[in-house]
C-alpha positions as CSV (number, residue, x, y, z in Angstrom):
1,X,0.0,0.0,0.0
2,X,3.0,2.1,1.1
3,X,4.4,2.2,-2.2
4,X,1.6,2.4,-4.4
5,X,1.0,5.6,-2.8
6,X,4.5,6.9,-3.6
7,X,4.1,6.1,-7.0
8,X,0.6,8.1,-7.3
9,X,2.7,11.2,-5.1
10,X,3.3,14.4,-7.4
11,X,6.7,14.0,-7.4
12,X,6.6,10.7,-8.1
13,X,4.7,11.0,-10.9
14,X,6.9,14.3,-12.3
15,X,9.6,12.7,-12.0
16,X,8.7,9.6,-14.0
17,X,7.6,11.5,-16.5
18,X,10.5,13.6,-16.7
19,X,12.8,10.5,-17.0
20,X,11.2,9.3,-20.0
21,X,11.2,12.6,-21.7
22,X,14.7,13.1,-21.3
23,X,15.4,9.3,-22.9
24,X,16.4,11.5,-26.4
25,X,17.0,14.6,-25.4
26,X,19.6,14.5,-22.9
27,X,23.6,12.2,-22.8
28,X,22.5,9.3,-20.3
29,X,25.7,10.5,-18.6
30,X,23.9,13.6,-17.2
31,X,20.5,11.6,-16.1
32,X,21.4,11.8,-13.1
33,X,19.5,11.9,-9.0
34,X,20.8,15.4,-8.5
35,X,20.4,16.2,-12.3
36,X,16.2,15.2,-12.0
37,X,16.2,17.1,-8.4
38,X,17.2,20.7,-9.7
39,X,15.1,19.7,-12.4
40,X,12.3,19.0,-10.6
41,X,12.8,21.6,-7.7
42,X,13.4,19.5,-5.0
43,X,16.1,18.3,-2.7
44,X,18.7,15.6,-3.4
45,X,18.2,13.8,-0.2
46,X,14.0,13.9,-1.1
47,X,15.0,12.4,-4.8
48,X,17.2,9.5,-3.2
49,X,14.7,8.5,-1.3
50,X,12.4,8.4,-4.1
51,X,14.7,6.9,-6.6
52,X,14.9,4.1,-4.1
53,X,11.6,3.4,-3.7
54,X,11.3,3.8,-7.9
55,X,14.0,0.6,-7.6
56,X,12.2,-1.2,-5.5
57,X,8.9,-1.1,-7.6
58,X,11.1,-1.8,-10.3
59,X,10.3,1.4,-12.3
60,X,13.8,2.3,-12.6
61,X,17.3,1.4,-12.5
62,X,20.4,2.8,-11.7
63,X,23.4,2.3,-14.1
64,X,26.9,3.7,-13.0
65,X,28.3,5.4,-15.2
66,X,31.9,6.5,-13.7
67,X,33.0,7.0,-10.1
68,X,29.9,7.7,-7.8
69,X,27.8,8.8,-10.7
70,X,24.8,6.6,-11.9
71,X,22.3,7.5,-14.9
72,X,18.4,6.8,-14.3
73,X,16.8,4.6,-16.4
74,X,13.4,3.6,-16.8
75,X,12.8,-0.5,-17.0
76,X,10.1,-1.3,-19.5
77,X,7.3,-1.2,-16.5
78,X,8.5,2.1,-16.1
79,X,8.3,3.0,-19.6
80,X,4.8,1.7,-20.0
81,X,3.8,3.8,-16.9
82,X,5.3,6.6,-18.1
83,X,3.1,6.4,-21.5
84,X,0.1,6.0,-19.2
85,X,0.8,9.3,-16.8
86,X,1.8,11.3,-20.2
87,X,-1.1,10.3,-21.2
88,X,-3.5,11.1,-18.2
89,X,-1.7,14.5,-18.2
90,X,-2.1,15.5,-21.3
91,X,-6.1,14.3,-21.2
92,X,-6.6,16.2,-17.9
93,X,-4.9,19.6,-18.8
94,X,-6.1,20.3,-22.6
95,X,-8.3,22.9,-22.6
């Protein structure tokens, strides 16, 4: 129950979207945790602890890229999700 209500959470829900927007647009060096918190106007500590949760419902996945750095990456659950909320969003707010 916990973590179905982290996945419906704002944030939660931004920030998926985000991730899969970014998929073309941005090096997957720079899809980063802190990279999707300034994006998304929240703090680091906040995103971790988000991103977690994200693993654990296998949403996402972390792959290091060099050092302590790890790129974000949506698992194919995660994509299909991502559809679905772009979707929603896009229903809900045309005017």
């Amino acid at each position: 129950m916990e973590s179905n209500r982290a996945l419906l959470s704002n944030l939660s829900t931004q920030a998926i979207m985000e991730i899969y927007r970014s998929k073309d647009r941005t090096r997957p060096d720079q899809k980063t945790g802190s990279y999707f918190a300034r994006k998304l106007n929240t703090g680091y500590s906040h995103m971790i602890k988000l991103i977690r949760k994200l693993e654990d419902m296998q949403i996402l996945y972390k792959n290091k890229n060099d050092g302590r750095s790890h790129s974000l990456i949506l698992t194919k659950k995660g994509e299909r999700i991502a559809q679905l909320l772009i979707s929603l969003h896009e229903e809900l707010y045309v005017y």
